[in-house]
C-alpha positions as CSV (number, residue, x, y, z in Angstrom):
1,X,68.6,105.2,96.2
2,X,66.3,102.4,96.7
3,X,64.6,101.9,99.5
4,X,64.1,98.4,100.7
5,X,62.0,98.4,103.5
6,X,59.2,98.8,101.2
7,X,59.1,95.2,100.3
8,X,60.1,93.8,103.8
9,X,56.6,91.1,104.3
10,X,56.9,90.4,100.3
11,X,56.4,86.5,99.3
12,X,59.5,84.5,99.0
13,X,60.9,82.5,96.4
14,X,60.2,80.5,94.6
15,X,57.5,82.5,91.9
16,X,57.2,80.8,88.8
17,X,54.5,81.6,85.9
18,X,51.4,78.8,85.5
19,X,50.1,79.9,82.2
20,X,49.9,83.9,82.6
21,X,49.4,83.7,86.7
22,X,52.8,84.0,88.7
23,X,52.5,81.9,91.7
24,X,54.4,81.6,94.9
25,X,55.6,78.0,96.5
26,X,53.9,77.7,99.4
27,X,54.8,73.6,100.5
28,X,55.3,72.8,97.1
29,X,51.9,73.9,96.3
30,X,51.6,77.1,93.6
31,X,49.6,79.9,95.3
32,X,48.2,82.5,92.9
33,X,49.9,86.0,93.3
34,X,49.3,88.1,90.3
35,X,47.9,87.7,86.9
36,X,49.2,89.0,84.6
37,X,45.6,90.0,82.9
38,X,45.5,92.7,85.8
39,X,42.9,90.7,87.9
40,X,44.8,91.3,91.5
41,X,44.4,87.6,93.7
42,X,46.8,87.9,96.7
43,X,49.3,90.1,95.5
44,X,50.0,92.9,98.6
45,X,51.5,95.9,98.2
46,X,55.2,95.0,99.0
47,X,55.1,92.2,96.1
48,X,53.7,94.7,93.8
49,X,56.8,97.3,94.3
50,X,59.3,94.0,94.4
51,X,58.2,93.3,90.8
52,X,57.6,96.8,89.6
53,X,60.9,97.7,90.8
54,X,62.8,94.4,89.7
55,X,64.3,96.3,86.3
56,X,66.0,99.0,89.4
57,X,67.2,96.4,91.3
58,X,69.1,94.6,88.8
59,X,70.8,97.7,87.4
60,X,71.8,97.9,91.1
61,X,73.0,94.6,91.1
62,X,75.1,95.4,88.0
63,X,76.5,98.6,89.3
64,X,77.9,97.3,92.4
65,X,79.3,94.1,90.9
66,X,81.3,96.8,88.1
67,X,82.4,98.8,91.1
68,X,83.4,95.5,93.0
69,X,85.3,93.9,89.9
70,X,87.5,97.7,89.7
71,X,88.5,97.2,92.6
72,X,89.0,94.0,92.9
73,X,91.1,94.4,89.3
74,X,92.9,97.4,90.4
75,X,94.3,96.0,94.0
76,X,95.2,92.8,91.7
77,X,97.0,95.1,88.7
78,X,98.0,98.1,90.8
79,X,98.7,96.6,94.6
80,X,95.7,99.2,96.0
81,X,96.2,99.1,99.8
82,X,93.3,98.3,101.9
83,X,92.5,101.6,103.0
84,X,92.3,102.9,99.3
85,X,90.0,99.6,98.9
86,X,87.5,100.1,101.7
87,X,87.0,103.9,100.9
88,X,85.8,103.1,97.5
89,X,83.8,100.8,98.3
90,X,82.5,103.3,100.6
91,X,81.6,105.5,97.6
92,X,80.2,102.9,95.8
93,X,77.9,102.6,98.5
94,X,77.1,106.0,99.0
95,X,76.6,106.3,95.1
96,X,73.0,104.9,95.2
97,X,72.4,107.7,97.5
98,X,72.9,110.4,95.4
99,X,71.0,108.9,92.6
């Protein structure tokens, strides 16, 4: 499962890379956050586990839009009932927990 509150206070979007430096708009002005050289500038700790753990939050990202698009497909194809539909989304939740 991952754990989210460890990035709550992380920088917001926009970042975008300025040379090998990945900056953060701040009033349209690029604030240095991380380089990639390893030279830390203002990079805290909750930006550092958003971007070390952005590979295992898109893989989340992709599992629940599979589990969504089943059964989304299958109450199209198969006529699921809404009970059947909320209780697997329901394990699709708890899913990440068991990971």
């Amino acid at each position: 499962m991952i754990y989210t509150d460890k990035y709550e206070g992380h920088k917001t979007a926009p970042w975008r890379w300025f040379g090998n430096i990945l900056l953060v708009d701040a009033d349209n002005y690029g604030l240095p956050l991380f380089e990639l050289n390893g030279k830390p500038t203002e990079l805290d700790r909750p930006d550092e586990q958003l971007i070390t753990d952005a590979p295992l939050l898109l893989a989340e990202v992709k599992r629940l839009r599979e589990g969504l698009r089943e059964i989304v497909s299958d109450f199209e194809i198969k006529k699921t009932d809404k009970w059947e539909m909320l209780f697997r989304i329901e394990t699709i939740l708890k899913g990440d927990e068991e990971e």
